[in-house]
N, C-alpha and C positions, 0 to 999 in steps of 0.2 A: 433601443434596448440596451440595459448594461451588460458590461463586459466579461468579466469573469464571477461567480458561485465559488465561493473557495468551502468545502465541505471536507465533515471529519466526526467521526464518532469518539469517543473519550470513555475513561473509566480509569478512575481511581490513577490519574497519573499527574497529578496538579502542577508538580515540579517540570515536568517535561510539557506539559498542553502550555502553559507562559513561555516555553522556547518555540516550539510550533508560533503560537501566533506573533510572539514579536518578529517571527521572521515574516510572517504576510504582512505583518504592519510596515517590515522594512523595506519590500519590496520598491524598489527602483521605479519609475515612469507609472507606479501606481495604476495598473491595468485592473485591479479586482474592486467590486461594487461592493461585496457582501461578503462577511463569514458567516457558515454556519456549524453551528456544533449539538451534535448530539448525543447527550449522555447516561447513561444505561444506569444510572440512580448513585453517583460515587459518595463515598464516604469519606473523602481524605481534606474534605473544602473547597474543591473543584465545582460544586452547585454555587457555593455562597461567593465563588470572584466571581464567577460567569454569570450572575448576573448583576453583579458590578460591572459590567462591560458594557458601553451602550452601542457598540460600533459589533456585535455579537447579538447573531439570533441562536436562542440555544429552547432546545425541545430535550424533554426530558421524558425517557422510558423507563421506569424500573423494574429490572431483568432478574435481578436475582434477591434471594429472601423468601418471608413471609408476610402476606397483609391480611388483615382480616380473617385470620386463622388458616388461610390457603396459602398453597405455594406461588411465589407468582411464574408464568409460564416462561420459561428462557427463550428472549425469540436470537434468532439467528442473525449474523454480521451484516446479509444486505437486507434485513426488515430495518434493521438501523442505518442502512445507506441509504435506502429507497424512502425515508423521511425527509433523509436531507435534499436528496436529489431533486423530492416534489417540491420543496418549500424553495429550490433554487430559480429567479427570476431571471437571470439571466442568460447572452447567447450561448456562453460557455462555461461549464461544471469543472472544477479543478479539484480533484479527490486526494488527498492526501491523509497519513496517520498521526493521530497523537504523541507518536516518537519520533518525529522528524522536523528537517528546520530547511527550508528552501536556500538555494541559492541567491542573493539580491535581483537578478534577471530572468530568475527563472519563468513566471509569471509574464511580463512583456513581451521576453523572445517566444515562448511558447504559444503567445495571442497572432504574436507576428506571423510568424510560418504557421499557424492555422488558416490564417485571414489570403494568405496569400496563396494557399493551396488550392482555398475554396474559390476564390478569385478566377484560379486558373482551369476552375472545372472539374475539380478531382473532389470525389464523393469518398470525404474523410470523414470518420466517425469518432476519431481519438487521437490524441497524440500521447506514448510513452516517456515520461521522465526519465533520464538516466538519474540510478541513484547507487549508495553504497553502502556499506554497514563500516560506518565511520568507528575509524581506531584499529578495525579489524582488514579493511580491503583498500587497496591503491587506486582500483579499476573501476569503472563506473558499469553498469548494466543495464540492462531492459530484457524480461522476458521473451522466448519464444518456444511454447510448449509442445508444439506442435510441426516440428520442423523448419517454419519460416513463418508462420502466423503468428505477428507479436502482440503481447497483452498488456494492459496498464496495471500495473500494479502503483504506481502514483500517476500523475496526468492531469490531464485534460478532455472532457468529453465535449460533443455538440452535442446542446441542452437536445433540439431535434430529435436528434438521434436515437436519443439515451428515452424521449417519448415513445420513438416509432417504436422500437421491441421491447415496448413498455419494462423497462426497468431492470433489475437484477432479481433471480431468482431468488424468494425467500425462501422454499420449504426442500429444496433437491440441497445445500448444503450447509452446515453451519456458521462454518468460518472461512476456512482455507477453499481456493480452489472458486470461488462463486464470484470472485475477479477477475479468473481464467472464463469462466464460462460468460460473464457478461461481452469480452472483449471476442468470445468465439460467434456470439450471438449475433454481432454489430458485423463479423465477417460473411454469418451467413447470411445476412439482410442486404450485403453488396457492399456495404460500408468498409473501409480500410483503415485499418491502425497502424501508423508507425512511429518512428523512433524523434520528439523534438531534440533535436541537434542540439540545442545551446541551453539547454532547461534542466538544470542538477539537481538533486535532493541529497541532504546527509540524513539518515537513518541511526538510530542508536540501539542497537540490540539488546541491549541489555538494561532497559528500561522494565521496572516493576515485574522482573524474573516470573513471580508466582504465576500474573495473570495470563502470562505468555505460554507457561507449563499448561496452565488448562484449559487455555488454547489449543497446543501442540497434542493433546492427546486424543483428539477429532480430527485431526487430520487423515488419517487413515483412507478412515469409512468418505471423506472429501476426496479423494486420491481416485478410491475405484468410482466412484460416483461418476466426474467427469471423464472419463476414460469410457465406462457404459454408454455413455452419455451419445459424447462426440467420435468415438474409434470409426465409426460406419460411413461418417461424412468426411473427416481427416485420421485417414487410416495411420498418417503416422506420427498419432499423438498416442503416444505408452509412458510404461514407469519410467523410463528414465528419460522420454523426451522434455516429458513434466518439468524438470528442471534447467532443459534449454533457456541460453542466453546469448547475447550481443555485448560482450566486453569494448570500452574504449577507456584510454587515458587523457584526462582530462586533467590540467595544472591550473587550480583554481586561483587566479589575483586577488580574489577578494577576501582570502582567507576564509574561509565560509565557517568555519571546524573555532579558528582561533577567535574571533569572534561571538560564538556563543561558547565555546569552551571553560569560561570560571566562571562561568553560570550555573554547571552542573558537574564541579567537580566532587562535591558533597558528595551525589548521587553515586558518581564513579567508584567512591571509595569503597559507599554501601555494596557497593557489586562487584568486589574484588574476586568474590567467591567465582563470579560469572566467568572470567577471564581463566583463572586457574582451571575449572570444568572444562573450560575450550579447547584446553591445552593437552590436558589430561585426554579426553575424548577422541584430540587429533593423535593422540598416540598409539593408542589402540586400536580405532579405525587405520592409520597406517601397519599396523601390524596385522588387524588381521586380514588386510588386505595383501598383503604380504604372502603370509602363510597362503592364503588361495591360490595366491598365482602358483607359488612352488608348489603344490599339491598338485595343481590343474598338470605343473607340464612334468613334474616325476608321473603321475600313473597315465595323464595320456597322450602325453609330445604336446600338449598347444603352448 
């Protein structure tokens, strides 16, 4: 069987999906068989290079618009995972996003401590990438929503696995959160998620702002969703455990950042706006976090 499924949905990000893949293409010891991508109908040119690619399977949905005088139906984040996922042939699915660019070892080292877990008997279902929102964080991460139950939000799955509880939910979330609940899925089936140790991701936040806004305004209704969901089986997964994590520092040799960095400095600039909103936001969230505390202990001592 081949070895890694490297899989990714896309839309309207063309400048940044050529950074994605040139980082799988650069990967080191060459552990991945396949890419696949799947893209929700973009309009930016991103159809007409992808299928310039011959070393790329790409499946095409179109999500949004109109055809034939109807609306077309917007499906949700995993009916577009769960394309890629079936179409992946091999042992292992490696899921990563359109705005990120792997570490050169990421890929090997992550096959490696798979193979060797499974080796030793341990009923793994995932391993988490540490990753980071490069420009903005020093520290690398991996979820844990749930007080110690960690999720992939980039990774590696056992193709297996990801059969056995058939897939990711399409119609309980749309976007956010249906990453959380696949990787809660694979804990309740027995399976174990943790952290690949040597396996990085750089993240870029501030890639194609708009599509990310109408993203972020579903989140919400994704938020109480899984919390209904799972609270009865991991009582303590609530709103603020949602955002549990596993911080490490990690001093990358290979430069990972400077390397793809004047590839997308274009981009950067278009997104100055991005950076200043950041800034601007963390000021006022510190302030009115501020004001709460001193309110909280003038009128009642805490």
């Amino acid at each position: 069987m081949h070895k890694i499924s490297v899989v990714l949905g896309s839309y309207n990000r063309l400048s940044f999906l050529k950074l994605t893949i040139a980082s799988i293409r650069n990967q080191k010891n060459s552990p991945y068989s396949e890419i696949i991508v799947v893209d929700g109908g973009s309009t930016d040119g991103t159809l007409e290079w992808l299928l310039e690619q011959k070393d790329i399977i790409t499946v095409v949905q179109h999500n949004r618009g109109e055809w034939l005088g109807k609306q077309l139906l917007r499906r949700s984040w995993g009916y577009f995972m769960n394309l890629a996922f079936k179409c992946a042939s091999s042992k292992y699915v490696c899921m990563i996003s359109d705005d990120t660019v792997l570490h050169p070892y990421a890929l090997a080292e992550g096959y490696k401590q798979f193979e060797a877990l499974l080796a030793d008997g341990n009923k793994v279902g995932a391993l988490a990438f540490y990753w980071r929102e490069s420009f903005e964080e020093e520290m690398y991460r991996v979820g844990i929503p749930a007080g110690h139950l960690m999720y992939v939000n980039h990774g590696l799955f056992l193709n297996g696995a990801l059969r056995d509880i058939n897939y990711i939910e399409e119609n309980e979330f749309k976007f956010y959160c249906a990453d959380i609940d696949l990787s809660l899925k694979l804990w309740a089936k027995g399976y174990s998620v943790i952290a690949a140790e040597n396996a990085y991701v750089e993240h870029y936040p501030h890639a194609t702002l708009a599509v990310k806004k109408g993203n972020s305004s579903i989140a919400q209704n994704d938020f109480v969703e899984i919390i209904k969901k799972w609270q009865q089986l991991y009582p303590r997964l609530n709103n603020r455990s949602l955002g549990g994590m596993h911080k490490k520092f990690y001093d990358d040799p290979y430069a990972t950042i400077a390397v793809y960095n004047p590839m997308h400095q274009s981009i950067l600039k278009n997104n100055k706006r991005y950076f200043l909103n950041k800034k601007i936001n963390g000021y006022w969230n510190n302030l009115w976090g501020s004001a709460k505390f001193w309110y909280r202990k003038l009128r009642f001592g805490l």
